[in-house]
PDBQT receptor file of N, H, CA, C and O in Angstrom, charges set to zero:
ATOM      1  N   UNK A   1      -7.308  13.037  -5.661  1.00  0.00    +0.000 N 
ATOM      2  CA  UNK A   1      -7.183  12.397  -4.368  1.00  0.00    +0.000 C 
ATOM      3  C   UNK A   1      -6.888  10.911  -4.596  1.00  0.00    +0.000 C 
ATOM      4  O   UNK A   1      -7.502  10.309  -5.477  1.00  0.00    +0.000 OA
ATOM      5  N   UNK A   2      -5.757  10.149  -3.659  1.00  0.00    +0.000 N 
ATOM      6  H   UNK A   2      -5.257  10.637  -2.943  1.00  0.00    +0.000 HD
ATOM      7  CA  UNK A   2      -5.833   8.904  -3.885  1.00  0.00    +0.000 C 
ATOM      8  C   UNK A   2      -6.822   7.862  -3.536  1.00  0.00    +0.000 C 
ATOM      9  O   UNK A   2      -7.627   7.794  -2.607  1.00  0.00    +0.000 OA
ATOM     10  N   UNK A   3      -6.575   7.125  -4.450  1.00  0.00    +0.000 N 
ATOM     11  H   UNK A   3      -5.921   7.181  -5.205  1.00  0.00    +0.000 HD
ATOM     12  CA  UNK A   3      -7.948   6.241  -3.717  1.00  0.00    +0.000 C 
ATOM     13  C   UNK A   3      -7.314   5.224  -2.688  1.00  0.00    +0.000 C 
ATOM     14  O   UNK A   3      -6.602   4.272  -3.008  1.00  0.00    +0.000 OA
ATOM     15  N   UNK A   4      -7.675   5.567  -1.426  1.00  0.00    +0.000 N 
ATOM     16  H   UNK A   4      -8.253   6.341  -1.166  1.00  0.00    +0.000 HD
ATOM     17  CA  UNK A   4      -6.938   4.723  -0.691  1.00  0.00    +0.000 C 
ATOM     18  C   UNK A   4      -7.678   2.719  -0.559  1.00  0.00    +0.000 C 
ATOM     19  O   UNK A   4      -8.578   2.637   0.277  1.00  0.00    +0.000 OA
ATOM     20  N   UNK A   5      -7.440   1.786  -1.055  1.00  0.00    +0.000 N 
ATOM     21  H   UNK A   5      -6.709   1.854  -1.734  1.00  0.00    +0.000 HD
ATOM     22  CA  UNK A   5      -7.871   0.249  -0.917  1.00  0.00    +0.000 C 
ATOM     23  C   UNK A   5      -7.655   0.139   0.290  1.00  0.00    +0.000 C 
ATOM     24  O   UNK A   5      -6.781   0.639   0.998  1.00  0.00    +0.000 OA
ATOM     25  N   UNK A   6      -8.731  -0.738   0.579  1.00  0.00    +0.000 N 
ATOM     26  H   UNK A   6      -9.441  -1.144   0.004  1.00  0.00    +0.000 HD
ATOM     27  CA  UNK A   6      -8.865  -1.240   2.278  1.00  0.00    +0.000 C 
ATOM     28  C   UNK A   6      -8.154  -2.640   2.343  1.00  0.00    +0.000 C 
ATOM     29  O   UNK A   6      -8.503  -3.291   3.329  1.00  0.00    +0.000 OA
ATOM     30  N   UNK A   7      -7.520  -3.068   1.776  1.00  0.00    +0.000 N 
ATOM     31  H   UNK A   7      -7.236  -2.539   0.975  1.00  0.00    +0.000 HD
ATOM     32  CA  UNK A   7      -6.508  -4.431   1.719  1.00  0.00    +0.000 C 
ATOM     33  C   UNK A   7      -5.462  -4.851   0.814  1.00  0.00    +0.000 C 
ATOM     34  O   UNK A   7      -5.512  -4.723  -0.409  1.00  0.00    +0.000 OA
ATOM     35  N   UNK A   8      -4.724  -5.246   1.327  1.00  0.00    +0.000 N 
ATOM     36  H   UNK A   8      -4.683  -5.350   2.321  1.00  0.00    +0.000 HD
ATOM     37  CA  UNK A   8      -3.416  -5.709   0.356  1.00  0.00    +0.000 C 
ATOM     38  C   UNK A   8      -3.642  -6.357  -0.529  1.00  0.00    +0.000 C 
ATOM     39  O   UNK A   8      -4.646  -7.066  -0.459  1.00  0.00    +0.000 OA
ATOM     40  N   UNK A   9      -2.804  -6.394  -1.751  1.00  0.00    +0.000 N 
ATOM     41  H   UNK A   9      -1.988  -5.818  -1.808  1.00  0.00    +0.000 HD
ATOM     42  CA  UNK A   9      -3.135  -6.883  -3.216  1.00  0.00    +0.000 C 
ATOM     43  C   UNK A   9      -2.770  -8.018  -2.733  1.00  0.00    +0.000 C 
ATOM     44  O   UNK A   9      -3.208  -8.938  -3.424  1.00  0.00    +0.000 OA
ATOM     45  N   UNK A  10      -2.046  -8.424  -1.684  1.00  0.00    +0.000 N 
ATOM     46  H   UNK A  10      -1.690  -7.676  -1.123  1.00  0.00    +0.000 HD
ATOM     47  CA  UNK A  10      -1.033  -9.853  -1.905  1.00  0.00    +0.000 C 
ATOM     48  C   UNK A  10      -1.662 -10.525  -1.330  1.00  0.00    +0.000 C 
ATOM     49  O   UNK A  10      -2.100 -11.476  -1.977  1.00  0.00    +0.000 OA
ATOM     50  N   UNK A  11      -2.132 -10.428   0.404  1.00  0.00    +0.000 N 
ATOM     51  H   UNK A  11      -1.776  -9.656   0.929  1.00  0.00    +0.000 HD
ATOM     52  CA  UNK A  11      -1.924 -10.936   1.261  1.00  0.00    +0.000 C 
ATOM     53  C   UNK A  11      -3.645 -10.721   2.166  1.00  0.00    +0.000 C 
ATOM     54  O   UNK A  11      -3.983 -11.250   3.225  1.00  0.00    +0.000 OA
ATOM     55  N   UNK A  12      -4.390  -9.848   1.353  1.00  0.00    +0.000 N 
ATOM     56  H   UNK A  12      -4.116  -9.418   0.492  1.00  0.00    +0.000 HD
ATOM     57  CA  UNK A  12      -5.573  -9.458   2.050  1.00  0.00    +0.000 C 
ATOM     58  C   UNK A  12      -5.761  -8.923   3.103  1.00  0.00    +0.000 C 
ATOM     59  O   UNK A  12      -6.877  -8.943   3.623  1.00  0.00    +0.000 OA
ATOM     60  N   UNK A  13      -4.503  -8.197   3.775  1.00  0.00    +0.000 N 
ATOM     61  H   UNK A  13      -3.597  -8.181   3.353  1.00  0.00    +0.000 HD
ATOM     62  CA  UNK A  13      -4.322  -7.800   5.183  1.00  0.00    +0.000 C 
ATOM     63  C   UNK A  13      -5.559  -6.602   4.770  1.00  0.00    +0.000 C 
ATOM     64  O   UNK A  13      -5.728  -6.198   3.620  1.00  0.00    +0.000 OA
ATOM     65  N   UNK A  14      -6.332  -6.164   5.925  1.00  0.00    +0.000 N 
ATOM     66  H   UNK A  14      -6.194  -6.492   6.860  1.00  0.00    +0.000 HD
ATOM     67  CA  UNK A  14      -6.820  -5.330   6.049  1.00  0.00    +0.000 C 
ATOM     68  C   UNK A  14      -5.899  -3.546   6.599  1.00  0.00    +0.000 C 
ATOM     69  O   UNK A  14      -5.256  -3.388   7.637  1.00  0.00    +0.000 OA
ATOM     70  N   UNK A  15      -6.165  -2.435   5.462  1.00  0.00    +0.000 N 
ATOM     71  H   UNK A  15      -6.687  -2.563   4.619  1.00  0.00    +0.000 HD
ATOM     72  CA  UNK A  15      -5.386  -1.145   5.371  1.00  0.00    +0.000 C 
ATOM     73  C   UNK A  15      -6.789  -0.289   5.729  1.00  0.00    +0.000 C 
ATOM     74  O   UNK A  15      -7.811  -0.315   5.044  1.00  0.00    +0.000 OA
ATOM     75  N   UNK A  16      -6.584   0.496   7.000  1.00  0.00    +0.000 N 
ATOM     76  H   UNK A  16      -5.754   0.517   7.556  1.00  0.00    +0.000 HD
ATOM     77  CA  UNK A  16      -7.261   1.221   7.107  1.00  0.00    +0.000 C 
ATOM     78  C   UNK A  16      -7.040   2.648   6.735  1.00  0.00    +0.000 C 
ATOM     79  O   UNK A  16      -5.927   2.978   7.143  1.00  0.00    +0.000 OA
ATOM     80  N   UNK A  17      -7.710   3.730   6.062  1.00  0.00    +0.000 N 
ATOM     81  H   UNK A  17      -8.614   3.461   5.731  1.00  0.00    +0.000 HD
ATOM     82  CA  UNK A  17      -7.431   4.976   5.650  1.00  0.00    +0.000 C 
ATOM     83  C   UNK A  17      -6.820   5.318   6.517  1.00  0.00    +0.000 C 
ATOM     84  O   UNK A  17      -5.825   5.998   6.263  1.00  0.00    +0.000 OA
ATOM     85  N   UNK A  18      -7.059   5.084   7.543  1.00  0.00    +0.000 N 
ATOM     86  H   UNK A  18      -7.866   4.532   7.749  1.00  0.00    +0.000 HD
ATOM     87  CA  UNK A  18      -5.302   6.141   8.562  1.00  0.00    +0.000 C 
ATOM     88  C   UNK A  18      -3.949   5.348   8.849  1.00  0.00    +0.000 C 
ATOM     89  O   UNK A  18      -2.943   5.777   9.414  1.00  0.00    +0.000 OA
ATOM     90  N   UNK A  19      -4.247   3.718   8.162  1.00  0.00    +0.000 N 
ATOM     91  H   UNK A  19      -5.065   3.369   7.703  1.00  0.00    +0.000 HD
ATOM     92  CA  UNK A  19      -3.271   3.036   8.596  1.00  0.00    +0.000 C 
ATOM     93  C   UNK A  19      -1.156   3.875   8.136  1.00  0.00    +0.000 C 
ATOM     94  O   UNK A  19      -0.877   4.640   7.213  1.00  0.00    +0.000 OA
ATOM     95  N   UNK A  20      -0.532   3.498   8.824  1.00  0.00    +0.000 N 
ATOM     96  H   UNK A  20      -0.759   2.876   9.574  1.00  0.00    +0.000 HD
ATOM     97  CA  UNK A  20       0.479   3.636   8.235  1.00  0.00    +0.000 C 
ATOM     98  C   UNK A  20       1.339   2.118   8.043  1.00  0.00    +0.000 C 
ATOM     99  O   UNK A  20       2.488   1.969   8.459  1.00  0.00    +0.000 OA
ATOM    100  N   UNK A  21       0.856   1.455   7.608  1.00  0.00    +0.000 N 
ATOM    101  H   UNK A  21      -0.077   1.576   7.270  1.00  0.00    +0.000 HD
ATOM    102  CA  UNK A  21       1.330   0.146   7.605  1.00  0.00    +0.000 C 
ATOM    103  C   UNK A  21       0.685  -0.304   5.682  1.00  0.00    +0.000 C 
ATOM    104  O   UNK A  21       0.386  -1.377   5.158  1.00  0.00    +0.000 OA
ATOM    105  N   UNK A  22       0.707   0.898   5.246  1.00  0.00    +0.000 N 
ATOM    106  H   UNK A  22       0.950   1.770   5.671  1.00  0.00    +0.000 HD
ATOM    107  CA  UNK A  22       0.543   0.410   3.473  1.00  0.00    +0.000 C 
ATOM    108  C   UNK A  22       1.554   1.411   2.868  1.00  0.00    +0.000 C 
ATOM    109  O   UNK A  22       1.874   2.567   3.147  1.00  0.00    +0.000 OA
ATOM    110  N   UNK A  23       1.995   0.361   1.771  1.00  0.00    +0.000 N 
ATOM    111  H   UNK A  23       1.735  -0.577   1.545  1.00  0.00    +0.000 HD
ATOM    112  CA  UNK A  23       2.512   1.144   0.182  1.00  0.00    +0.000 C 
ATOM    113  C   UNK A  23       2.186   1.174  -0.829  1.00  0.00    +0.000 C 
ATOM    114  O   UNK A  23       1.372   0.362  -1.267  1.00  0.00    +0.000 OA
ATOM    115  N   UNK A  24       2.552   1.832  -1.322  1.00  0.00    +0.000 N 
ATOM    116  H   UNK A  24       3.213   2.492  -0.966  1.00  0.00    +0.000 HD
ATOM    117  CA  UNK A  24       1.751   1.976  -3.002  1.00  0.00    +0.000 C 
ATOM    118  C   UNK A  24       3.139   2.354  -3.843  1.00  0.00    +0.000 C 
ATOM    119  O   UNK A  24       4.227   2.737  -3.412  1.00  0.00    +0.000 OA
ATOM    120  N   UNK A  25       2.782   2.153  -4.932  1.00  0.00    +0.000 N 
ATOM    121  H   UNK A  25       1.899   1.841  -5.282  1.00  0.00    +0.000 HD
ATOM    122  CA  UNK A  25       3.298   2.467  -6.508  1.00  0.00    +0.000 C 
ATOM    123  C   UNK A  25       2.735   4.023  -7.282  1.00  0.00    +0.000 C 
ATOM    124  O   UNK A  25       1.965   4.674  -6.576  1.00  0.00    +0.000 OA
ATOM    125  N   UNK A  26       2.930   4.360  -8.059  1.00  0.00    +0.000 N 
ATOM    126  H   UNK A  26       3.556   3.831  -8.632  1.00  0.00    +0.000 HD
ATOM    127  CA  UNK A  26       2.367   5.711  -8.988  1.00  0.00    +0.000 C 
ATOM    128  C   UNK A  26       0.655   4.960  -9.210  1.00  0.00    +0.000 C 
ATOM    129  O   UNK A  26      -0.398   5.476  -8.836  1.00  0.00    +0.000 OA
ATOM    130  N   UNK A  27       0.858   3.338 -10.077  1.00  0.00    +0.000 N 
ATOM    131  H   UNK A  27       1.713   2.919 -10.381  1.00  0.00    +0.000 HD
ATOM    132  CA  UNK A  27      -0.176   3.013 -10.163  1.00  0.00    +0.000 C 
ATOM    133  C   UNK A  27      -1.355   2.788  -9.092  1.00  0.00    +0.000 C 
ATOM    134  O   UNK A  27      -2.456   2.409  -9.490  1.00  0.00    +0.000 OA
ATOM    135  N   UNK A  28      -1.094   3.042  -7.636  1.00  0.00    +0.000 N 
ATOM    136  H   UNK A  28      -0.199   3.350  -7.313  1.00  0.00    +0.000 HD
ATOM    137  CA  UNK A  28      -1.590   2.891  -6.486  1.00  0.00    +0.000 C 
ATOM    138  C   UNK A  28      -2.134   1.706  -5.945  1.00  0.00    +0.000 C 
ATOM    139  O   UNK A  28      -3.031   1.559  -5.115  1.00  0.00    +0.000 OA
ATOM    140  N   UNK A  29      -1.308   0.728  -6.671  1.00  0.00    +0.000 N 
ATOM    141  H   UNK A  29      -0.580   0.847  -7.345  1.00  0.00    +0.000 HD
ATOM    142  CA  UNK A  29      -1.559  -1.097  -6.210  1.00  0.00    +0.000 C 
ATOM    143  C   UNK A  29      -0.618  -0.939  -4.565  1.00  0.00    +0.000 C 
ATOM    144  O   UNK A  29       0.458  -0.557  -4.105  1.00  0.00    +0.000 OA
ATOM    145  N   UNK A  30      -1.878  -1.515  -4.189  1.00  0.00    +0.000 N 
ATOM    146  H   UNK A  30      -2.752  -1.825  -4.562  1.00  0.00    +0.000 HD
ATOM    147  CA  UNK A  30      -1.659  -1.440  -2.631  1.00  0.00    +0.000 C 
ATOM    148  C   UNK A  30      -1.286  -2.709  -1.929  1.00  0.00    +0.000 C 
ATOM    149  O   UNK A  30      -1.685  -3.821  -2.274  1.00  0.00    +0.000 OA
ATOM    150  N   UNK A  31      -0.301  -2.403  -0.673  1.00  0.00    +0.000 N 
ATOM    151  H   UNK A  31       0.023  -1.500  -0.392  1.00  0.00    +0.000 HD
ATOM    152  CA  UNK A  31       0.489  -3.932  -0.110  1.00  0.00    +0.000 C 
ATOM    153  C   UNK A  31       0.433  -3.492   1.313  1.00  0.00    +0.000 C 
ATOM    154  O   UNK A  31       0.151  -2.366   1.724  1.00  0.00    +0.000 OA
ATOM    155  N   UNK A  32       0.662  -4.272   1.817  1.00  0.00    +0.000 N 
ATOM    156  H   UNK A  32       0.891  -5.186   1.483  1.00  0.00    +0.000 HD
ATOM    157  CA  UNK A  32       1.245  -4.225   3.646  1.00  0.00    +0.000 C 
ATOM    158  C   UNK A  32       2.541  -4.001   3.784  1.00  0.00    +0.000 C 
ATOM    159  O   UNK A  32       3.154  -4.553   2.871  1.00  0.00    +0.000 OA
ATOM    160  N   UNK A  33       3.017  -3.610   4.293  1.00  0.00    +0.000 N 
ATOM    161  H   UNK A  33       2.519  -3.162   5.035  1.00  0.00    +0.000 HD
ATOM    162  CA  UNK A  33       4.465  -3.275   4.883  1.00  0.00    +0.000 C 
ATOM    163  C   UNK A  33       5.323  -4.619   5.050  1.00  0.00    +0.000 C 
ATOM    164  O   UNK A  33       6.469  -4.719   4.609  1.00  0.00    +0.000 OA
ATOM    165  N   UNK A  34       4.647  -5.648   5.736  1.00  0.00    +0.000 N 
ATOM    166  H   UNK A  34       3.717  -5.567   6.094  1.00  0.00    +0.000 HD
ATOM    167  CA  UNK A  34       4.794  -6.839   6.099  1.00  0.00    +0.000 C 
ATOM    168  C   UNK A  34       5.355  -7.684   4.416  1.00  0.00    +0.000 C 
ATOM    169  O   UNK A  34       6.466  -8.149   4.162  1.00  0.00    +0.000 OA
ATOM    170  N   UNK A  35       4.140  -7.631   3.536  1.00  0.00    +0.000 N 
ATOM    171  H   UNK A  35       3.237  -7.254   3.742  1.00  0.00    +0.000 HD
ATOM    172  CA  UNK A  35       4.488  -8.412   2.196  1.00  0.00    +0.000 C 
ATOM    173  C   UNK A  35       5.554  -7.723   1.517  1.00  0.00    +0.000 C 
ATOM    174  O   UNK A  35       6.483  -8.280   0.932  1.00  0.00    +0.000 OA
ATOM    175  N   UNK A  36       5.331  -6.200   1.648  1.00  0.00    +0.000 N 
ATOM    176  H   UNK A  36       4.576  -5.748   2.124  1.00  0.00    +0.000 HD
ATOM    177  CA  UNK A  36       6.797  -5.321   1.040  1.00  0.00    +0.000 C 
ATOM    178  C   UNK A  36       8.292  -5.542   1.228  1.00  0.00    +0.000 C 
ATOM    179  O   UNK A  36       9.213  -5.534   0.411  1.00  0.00    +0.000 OA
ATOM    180  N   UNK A  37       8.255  -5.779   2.776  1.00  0.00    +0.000 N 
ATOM    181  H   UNK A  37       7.507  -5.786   3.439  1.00  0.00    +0.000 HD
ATOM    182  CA  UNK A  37       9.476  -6.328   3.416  1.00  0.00    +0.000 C 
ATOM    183  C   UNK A  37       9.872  -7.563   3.510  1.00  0.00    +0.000 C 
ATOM    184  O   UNK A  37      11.030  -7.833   3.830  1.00  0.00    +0.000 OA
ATOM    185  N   UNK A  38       8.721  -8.727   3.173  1.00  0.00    +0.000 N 
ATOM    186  H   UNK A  38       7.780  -8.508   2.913  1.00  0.00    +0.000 HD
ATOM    187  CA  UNK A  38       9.125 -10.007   3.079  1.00  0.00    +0.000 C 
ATOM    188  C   UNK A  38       9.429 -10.368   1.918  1.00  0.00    +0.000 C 
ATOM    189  O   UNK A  38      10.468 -11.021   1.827  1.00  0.00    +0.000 OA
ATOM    190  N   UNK A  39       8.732 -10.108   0.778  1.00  0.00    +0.000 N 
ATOM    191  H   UNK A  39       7.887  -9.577   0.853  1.00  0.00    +0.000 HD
ATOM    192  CA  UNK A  39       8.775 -10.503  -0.361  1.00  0.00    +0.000 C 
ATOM    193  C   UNK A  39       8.879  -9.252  -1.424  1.00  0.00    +0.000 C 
ATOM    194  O   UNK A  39       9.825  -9.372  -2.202  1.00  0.00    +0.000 OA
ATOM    195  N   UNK A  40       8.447  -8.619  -1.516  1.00  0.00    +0.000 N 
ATOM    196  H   UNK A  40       7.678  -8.522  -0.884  1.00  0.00    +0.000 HD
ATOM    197  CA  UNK A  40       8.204  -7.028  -2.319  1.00  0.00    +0.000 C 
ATOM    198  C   UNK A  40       9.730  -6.423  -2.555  1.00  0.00    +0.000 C 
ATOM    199  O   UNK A  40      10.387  -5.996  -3.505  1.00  0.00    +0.000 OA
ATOM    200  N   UNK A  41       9.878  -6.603  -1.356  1.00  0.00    +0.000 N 
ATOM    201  H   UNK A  41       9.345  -6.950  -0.585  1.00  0.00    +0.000 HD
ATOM    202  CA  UNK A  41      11.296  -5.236  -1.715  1.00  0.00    +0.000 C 
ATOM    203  C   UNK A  41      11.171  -3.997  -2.365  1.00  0.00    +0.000 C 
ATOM    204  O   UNK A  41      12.157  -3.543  -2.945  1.00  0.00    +0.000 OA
ATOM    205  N   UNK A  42      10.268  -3.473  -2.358  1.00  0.00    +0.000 N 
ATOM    206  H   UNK A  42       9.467  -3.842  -1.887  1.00  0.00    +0.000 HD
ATOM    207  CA  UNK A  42      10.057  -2.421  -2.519  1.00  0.00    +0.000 C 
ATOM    208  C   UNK A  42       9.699  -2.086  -4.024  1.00  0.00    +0.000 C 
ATOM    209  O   UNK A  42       9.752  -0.928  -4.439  1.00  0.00    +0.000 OA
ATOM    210  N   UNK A  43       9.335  -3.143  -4.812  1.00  0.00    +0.000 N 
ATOM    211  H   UNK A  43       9.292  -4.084  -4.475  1.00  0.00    +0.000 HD
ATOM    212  CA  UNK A  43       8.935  -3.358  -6.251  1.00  0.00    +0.000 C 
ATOM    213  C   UNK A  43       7.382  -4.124  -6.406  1.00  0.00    +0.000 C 
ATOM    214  O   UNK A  43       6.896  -5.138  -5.905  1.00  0.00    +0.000 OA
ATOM    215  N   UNK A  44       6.850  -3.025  -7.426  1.00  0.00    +0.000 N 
ATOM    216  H   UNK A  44       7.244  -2.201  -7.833  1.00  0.00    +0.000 HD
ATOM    217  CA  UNK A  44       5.678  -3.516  -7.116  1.00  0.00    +0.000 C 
ATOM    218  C   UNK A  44       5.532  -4.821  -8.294  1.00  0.00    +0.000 C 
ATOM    219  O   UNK A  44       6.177  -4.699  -9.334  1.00  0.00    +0.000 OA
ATOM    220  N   UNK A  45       4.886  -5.748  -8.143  1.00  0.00    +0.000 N 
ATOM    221  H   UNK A  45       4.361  -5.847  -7.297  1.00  0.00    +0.000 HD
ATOM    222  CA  UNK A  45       4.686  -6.892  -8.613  1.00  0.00    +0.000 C 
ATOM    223  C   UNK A  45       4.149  -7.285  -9.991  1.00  0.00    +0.000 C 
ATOM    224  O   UNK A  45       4.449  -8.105 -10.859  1.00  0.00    +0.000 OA
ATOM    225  N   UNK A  46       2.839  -5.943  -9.730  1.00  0.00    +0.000 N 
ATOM    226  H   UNK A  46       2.596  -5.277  -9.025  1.00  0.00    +0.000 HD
ATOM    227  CA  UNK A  46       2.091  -5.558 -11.242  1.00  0.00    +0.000 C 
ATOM    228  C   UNK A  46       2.825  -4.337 -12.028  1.00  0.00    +0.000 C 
ATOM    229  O   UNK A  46       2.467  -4.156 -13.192  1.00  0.00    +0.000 OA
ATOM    230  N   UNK A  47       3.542  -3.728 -11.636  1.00  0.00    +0.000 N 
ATOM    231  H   UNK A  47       3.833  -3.875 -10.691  1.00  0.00    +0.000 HD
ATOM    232  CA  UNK A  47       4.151  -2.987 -12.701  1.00  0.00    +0.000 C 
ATOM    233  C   UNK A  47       5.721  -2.574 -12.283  1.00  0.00    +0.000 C 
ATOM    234  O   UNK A  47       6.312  -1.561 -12.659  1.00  0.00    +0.000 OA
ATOM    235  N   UNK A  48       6.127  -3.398 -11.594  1.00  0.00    +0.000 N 
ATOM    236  H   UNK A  48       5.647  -4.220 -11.289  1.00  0.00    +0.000 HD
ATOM    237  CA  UNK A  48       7.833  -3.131 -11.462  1.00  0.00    +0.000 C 
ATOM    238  C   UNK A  48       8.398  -1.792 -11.264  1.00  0.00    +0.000 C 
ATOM    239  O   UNK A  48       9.553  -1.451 -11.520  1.00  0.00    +0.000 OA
ATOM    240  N   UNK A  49       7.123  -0.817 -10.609  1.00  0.00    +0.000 N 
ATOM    241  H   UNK A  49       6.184  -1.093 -10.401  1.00  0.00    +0.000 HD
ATOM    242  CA  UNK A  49       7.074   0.275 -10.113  1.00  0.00    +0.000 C 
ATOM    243  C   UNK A  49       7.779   0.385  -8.484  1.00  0.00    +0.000 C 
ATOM    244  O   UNK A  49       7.734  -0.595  -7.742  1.00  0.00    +0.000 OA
ATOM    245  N   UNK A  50       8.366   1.575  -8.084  1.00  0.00    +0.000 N 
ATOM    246  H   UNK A  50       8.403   2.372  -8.687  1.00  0.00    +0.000 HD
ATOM    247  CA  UNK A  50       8.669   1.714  -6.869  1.00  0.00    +0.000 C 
ATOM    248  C   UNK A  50       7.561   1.588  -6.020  1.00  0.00    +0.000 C 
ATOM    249  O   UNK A  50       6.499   2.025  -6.464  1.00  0.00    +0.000 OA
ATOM    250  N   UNK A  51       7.565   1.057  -4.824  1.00  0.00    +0.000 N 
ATOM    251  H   UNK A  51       8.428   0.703  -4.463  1.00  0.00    +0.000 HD
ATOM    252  CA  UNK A  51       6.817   1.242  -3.689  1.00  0.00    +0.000 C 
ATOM    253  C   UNK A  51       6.812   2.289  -3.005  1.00  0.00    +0.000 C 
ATOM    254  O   UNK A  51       7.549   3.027  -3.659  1.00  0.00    +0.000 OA
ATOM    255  N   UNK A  52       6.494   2.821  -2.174  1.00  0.00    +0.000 N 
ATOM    256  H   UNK A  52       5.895   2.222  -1.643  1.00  0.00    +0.000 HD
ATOM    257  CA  UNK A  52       6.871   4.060  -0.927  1.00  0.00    +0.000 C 
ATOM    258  C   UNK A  52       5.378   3.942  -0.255  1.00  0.00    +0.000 C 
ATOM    259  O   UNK A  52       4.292   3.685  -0.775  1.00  0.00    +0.000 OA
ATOM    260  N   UNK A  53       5.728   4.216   1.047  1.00  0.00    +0.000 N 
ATOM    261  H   UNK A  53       6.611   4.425   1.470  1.00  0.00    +0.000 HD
ATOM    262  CA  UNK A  53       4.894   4.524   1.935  1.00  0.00    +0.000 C 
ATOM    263  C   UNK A  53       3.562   5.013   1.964  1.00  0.00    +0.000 C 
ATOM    264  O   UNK A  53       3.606   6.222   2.192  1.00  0.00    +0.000 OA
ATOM    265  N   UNK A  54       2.343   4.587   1.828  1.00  0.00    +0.000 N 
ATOM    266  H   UNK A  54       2.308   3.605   1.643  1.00  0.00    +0.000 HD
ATOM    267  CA  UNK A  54       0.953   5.408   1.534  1.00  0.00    +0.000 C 
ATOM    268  C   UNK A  54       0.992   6.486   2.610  1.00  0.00    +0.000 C 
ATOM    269  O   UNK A  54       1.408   6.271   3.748  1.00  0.00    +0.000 OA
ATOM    270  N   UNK A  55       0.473   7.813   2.121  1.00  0.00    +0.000 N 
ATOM    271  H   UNK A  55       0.135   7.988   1.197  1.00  0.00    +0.000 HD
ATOM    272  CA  UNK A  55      -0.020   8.884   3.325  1.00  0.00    +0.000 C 
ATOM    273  C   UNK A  55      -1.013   8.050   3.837  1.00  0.00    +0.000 C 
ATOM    274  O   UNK A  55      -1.389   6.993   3.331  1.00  0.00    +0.000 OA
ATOM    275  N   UNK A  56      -1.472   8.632   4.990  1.00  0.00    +0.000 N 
ATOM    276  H   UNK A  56      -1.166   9.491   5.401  1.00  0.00    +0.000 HD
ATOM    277  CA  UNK A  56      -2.424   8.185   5.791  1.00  0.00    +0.000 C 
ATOM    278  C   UNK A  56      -3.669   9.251   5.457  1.00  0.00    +0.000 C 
ATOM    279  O   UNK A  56      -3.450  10.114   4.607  1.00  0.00    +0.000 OA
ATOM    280  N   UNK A  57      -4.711   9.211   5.984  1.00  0.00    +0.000 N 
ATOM    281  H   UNK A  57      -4.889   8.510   6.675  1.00  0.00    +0.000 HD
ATOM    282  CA  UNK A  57      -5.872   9.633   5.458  1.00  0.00    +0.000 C 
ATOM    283  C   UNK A  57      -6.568   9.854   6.915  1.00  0.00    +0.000 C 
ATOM    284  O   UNK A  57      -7.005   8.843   7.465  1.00  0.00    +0.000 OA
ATOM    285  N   UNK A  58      -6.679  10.909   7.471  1.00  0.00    +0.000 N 
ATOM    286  H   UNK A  58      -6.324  11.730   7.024  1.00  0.00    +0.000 HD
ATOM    287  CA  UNK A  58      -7.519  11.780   8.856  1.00  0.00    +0.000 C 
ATOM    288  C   UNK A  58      -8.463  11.392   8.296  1.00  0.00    +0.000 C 
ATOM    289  O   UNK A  58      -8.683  11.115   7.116  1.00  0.00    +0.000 OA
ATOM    290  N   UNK A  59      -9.493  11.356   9.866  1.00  0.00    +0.000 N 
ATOM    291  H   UNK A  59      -9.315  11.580  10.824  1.00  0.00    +0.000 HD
ATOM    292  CA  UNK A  59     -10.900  10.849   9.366  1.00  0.00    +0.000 C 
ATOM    293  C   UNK A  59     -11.960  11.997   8.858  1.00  0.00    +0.000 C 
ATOM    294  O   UNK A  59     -13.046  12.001   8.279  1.00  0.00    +0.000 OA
ATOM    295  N   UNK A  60     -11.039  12.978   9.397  1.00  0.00    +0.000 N 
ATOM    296  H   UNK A  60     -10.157  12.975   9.868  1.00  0.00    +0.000 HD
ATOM    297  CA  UNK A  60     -11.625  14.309   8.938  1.00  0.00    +0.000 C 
ATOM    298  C   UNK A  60     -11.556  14.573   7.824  1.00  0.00    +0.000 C 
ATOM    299  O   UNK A  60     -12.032  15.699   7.677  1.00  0.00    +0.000 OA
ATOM    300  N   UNK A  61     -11.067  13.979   6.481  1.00  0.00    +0.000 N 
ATOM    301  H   UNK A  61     -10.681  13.064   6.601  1.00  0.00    +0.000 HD
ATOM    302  CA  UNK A  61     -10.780  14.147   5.452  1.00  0.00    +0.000 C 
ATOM    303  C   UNK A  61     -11.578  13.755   3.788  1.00  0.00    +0.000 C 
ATOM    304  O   UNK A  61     -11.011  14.070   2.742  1.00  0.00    +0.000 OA
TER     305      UNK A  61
């Protein structure tokens, strides 16, 4: 299961487990959508890994 982080590596935005407003890497270093698209581009910072979209996480889960 991923471990979903409750805030961006960059920017400290707060990511809530159901948010859809985070990405991750394989390594699962976590960002905001916001820092991805401003600055990120879709490369992660700590390992020059792709970004993509985090699933979201039901609270039922």
């Amino acid at each position: 299961m991923l471990e979903l982080k409750s805030h961006c590596e960059r920017c400290d935005a707060l990511l809530a487990p159901d948010s859809n407003k985070a990405v991750i890497c394989s390594f699962e270093c976590t960002f905001c959508v916001r820092c991805n698209h401003d600055d990120l581009k879709g490369i992660c910072p700590n390992c020059n890994g792709d970004l993509q979209q985090r699933p979201a996480r039901l609270n039922n889960q």
